[in-house]
N, C-alpha and C positions, 0 to 999 in steps of 0.2 A: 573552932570554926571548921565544916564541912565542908567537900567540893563535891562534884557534882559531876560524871564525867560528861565529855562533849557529847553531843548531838547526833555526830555521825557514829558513833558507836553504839550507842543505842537502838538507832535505827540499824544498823546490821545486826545487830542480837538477835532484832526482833524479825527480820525477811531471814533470816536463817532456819528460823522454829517455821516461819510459816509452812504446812504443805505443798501449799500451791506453788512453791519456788523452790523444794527438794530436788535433789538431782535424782533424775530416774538411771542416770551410771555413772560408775565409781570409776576411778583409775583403779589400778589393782594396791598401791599404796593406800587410797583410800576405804577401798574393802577391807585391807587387814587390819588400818587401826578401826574401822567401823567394828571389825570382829574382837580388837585386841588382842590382834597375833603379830608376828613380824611378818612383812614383804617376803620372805624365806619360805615361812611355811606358806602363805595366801597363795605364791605359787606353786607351791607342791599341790595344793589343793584344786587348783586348777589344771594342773596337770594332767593329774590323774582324774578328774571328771568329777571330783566332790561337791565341788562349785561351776557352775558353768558359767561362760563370757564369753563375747562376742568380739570381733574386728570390725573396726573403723578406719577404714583404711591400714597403715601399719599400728593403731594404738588398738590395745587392747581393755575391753569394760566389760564392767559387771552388773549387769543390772542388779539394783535393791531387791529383787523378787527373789532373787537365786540366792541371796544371804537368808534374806526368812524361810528359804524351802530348807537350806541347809543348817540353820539352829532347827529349824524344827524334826526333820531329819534324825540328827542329834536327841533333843527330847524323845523322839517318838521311841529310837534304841536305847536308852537307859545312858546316854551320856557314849556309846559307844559309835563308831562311823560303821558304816555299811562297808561291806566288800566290795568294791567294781570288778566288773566282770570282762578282761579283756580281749 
């Protein structure tokens, strides 16, 4: 015999995938596992200007666009980060 999981879980699997309900900003928790780093490095990377985020009042967020600028970033130097220029 099979089950079947409930209702409500399926419906969140599936508004999750959707685009149209993607969060346009991350916690910085959720950038780093988005990147699969630790919360450690995500802020060093924000630190130093690798990644960029904005303030919301006192929280701070990442928008999704500044993660794909930054893998691609990445790609475009051979796997290597760029210098910041302080």
């Amino acid at each position: 015999m099979t089950t079947t999981a409930p209702d409500s879980v399926r419906l969140t699997a599936i508004t999750a995938t959707d685009p149209e309900e993607s969060p346009l900003l991350l916690t910085v928790e959720e950038a780093a596992r988005k990147l699969r780093i630790c919360r450690t490095r995500m802020y060093h990377l924000l630190k130093t200007g690798e990644v960029e985020s904005t303030l919301i009042g006192r929280s701070r967020r990442v928008p999704v666009e500044c993660l794909h600028e930054y893998v691609n970033n990445l790609l475009a130097n051979g796997g290597q980060r760029q210098k910041t220029v302080a």
